[in-house]
PAVEXZA-561159 format. One line per field, with one value per residue: x, y, z of N, C-alpha, C in turn; residue number from 1. Coordinates in steps of 0.1 Angstrom, whole numbers, padded with zeros to 4 digits. Example, Ala and Ser with C-alpha at 12.3 -4.5 7.8 and 13.67 -1.06 7.14 Angstrom:
<nodes>
n.east = c(0132_0128) .
n.north = c(-0057_-0022) .
n.up = c(0078_0071) .
ca.east = c(0123_0137) .
ca.north = c(-0045_-0011) .
ca.up = c(0078_0071) .
c.east = c(0132_0129) .
c.north = c(-0033_0000) .
c.up = c(0078_0079) .
num = c(1_2) .
</nodes>
This chain:
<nodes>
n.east = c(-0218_-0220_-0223_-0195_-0184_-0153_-0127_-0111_-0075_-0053_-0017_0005_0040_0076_0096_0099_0102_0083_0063_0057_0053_0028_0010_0007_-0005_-0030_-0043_-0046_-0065_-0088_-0089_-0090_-0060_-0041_-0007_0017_0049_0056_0040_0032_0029_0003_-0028_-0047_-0034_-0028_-0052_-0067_-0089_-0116_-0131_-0155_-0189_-0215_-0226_-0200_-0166_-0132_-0112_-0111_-0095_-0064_-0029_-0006_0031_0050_0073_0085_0103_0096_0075_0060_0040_0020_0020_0007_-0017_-0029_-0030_-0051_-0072_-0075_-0088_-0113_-0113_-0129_-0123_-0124_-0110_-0074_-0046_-0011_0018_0050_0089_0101_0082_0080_0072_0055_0050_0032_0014_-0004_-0007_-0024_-0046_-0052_-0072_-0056_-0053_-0022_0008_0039_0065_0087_0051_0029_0009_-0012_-0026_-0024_-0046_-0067_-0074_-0082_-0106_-0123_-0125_-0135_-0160_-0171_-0178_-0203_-0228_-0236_-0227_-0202_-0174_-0156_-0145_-0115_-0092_-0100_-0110_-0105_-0078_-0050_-0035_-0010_0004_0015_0043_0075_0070_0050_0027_0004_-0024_-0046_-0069_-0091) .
n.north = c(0430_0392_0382_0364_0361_0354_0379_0378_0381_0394_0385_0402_0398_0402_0398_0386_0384_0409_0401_0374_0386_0409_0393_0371_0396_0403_0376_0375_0392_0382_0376_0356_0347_0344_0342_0360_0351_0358_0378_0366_0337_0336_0326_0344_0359_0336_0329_0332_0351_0371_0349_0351_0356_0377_0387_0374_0377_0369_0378_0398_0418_0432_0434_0443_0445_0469_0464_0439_0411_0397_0405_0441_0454_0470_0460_0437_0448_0461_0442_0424_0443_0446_0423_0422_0419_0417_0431_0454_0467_0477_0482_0493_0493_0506_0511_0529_0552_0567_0593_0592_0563_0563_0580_0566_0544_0555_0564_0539_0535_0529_0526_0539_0535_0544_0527_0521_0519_0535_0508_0518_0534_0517_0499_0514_0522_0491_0490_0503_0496_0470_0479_0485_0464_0444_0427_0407_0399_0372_0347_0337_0300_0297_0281_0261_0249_0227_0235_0252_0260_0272_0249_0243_0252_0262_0290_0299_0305_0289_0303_0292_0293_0276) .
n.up = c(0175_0178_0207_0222_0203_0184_0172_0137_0136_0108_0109_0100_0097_0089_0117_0142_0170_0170_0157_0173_0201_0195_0186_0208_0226_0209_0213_0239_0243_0229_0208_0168_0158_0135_0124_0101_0086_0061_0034_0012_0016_0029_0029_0019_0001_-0021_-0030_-0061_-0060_-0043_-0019_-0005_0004_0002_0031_0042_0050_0053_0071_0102_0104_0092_0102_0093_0085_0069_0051_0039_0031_0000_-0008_-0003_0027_0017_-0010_-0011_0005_-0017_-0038_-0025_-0022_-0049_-0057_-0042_-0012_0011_0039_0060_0076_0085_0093_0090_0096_0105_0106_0090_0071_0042_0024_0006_0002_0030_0019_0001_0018_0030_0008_0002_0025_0047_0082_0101_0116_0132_0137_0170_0185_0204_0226_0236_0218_0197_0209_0213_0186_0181_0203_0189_0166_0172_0184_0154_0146_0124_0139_0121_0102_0092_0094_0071_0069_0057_0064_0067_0049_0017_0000_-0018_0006_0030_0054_0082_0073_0080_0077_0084_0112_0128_0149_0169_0189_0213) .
ca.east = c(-0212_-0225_-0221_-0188_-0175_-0144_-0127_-0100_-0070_-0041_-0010_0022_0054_0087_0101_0097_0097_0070_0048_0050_0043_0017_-0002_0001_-0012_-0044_-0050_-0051_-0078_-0096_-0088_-0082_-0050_-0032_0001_0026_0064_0056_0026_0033_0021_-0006_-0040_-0054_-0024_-0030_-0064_-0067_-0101_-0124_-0140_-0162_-0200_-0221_-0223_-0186_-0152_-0124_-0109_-0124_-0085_-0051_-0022_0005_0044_0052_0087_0089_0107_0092_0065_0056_0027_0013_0016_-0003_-0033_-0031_-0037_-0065_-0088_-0082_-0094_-0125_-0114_-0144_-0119_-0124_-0101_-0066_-0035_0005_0031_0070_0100_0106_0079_0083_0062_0049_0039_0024_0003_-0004_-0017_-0040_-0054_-0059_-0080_-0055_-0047_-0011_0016_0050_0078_0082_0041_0023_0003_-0027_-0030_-0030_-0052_-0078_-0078_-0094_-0120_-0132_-0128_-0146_-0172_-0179_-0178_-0215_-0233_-0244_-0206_-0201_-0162_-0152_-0138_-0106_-0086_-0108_-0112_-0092_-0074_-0039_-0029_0002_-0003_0024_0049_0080_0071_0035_0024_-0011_-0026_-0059_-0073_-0102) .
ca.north = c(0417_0382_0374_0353_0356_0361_0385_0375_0391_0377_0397_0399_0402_0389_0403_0374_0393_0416_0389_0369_0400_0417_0377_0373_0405_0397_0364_0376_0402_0375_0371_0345_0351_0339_0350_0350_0358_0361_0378_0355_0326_0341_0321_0354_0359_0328_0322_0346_0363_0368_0332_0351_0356_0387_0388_0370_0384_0358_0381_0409_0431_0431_0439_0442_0455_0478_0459_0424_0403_0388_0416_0446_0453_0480_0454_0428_0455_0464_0430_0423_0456_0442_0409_0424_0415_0424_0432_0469_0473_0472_0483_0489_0494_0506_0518_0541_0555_0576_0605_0581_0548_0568_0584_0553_0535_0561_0560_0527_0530_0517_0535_0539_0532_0544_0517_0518_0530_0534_0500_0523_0540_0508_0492_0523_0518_0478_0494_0513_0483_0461_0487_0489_0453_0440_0418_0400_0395_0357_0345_0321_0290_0295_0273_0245_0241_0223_0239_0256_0268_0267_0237_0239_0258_0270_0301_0303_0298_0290_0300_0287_0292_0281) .
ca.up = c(0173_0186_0222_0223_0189_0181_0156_0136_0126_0097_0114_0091_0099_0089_0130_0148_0181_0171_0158_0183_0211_0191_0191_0223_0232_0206_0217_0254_0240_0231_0190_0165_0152_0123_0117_0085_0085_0045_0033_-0002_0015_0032_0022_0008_-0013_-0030_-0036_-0075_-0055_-0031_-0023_0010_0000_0004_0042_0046_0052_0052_0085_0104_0105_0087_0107_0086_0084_0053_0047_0045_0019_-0009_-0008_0010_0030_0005_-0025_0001_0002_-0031_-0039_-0016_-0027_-0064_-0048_-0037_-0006_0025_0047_0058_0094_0078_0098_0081_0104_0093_0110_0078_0066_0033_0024_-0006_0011_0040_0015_-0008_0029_0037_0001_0005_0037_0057_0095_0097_0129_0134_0155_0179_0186_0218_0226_0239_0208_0189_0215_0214_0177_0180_0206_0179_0152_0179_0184_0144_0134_0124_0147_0112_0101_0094_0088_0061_0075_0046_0071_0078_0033_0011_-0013_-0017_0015_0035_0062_0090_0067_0083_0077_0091_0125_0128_0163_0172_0206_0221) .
c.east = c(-0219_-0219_-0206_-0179_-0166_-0138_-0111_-0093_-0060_-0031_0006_0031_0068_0092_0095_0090_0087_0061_0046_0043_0032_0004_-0005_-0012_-0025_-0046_-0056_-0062_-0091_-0096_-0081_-0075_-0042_-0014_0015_0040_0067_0043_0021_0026_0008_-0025_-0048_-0049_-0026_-0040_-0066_-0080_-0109_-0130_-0151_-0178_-0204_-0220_-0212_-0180_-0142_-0114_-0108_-0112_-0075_-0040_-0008_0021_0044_0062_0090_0096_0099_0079_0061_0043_0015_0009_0004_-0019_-0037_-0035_-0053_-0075_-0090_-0085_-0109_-0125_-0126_-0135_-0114_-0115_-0085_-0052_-0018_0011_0051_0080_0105_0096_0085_0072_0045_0039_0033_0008_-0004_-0010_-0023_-0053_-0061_-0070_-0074_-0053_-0031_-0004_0029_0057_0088_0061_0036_0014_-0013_-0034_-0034_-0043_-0072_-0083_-0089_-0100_-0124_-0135_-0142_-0165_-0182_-0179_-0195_-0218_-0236_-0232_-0203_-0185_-0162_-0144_-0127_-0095_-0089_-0112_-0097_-0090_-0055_-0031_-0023_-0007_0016_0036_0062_0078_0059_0030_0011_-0013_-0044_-0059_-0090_-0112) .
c.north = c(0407_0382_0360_0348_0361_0367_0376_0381_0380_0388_0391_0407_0393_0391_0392_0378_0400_0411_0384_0379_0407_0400_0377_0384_0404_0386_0367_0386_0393_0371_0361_0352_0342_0347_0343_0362_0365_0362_0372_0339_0325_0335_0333_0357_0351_0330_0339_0357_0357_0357_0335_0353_0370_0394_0382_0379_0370_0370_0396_0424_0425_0436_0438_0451_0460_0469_0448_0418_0396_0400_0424_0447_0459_0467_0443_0433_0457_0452_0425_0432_0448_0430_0414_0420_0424_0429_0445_0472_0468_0481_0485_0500_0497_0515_0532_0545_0563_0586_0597_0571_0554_0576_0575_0547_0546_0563_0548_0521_0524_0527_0525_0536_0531_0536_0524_0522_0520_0523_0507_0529_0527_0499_0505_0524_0503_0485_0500_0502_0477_0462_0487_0480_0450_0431_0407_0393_0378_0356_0330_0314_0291_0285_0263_0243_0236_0232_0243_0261_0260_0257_0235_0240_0264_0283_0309_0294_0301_0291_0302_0285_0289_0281) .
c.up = c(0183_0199_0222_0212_0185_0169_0155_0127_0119_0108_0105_0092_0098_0104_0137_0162_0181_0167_0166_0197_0205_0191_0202_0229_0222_0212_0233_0253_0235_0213_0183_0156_0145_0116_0106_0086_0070_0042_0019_0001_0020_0023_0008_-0002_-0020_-0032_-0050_-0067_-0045_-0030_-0009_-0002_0005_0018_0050_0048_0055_0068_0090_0107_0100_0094_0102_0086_0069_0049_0050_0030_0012_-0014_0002_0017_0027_-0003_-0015_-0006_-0007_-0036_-0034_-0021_-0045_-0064_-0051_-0023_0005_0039_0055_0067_0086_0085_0089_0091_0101_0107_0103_0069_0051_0031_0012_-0001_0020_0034_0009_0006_0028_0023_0003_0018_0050_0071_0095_0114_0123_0141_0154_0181_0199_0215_0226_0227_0197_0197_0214_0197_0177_0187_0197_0167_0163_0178_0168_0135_0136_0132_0134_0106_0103_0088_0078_0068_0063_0051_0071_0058_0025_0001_-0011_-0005_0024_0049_0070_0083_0078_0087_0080_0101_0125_0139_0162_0183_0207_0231) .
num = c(1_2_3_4_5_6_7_8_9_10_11_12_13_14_15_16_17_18_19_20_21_22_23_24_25_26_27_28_29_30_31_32_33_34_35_36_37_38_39_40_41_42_43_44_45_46_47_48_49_50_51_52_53_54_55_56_57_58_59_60_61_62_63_64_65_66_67_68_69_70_71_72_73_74_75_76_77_78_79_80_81_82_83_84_85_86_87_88_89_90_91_92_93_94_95_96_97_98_99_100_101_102_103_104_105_106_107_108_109_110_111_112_113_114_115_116_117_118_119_120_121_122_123_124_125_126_127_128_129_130_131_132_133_134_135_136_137_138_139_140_141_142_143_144_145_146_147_148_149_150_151_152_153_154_155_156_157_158_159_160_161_162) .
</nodes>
């Protein structure tokens, strides 16, 4: 990865608490972080497909809860792969797994986390995302275009650092 560039994650969670402490703790790692109490309004949710280009990704990790209202964080993914979405680092998080959804994420590519889960273990996971994002890796501005997406929404806190 370039010198200086930061990754960015979406992070979804309806848990107020654990979105905001899991932000924090990215942003102080140095990431742009986007997070959504609903992963319905979620830019990527809306737009019908991928709008990144060949060498794009619209954001470089997904950190998502299994159990949120309006949609879970399975149907999310499931959405996204039939997207085409470019978004290969993809996280789901539950209090209650099932034998089912646990296998259903790991089809889907995603690495899995029990909550409570040890910070180091999630933190030793990004060293390894960090380590195996491309230096060539360009992000879509999907923020900074016009089109459908939520804009200072109740229910989506945009955090921009920089």
């Amino acid at each position: 990865m370039k010198p200086g560039t930061k990754l960015r994650i979406i992070l979804l969670d309806d848990n107020e608490v654990i979105r905001s402490v899991l932000s924090k703790i990215l942003v102080y790692r140095g990431y742009e972080v986007f997070t959504f109490s609903d992963p319905s309004i979620c830019p990527l949710q809306i737009t019908p497909e991928c709008r990144c280009n060949a060498n794009q990704t619209c954001t470089d990790i997904i950190v998502s809860d299994l159990d949120m209202p309006n949609m879970t964080g399975l149907s999310f993914i499931e959405n996204q792969k039939k997207k085409n979405c470019k978004c290969q680092h993809v996280v789901l998080m539950s209090g209650g797994w099932t034998d089912h959804d646990l296998q259903r994420a790991h089809e889907l590519g995603c690495k899995t986390f029990a909550k409570p889960f040890p910070f180091d273990e999630f933190f030793e996971w990004l060293d390894e995302v960090e380590r195996s994002i491309e230096s060539t890796r360009e992000l879509r501005g999907w923020f900074q275009e016009s089109g459908p997406y939520p804009r200072g929404d109740e229910h989506c806190l945009t955090i921009q650092y920089s």
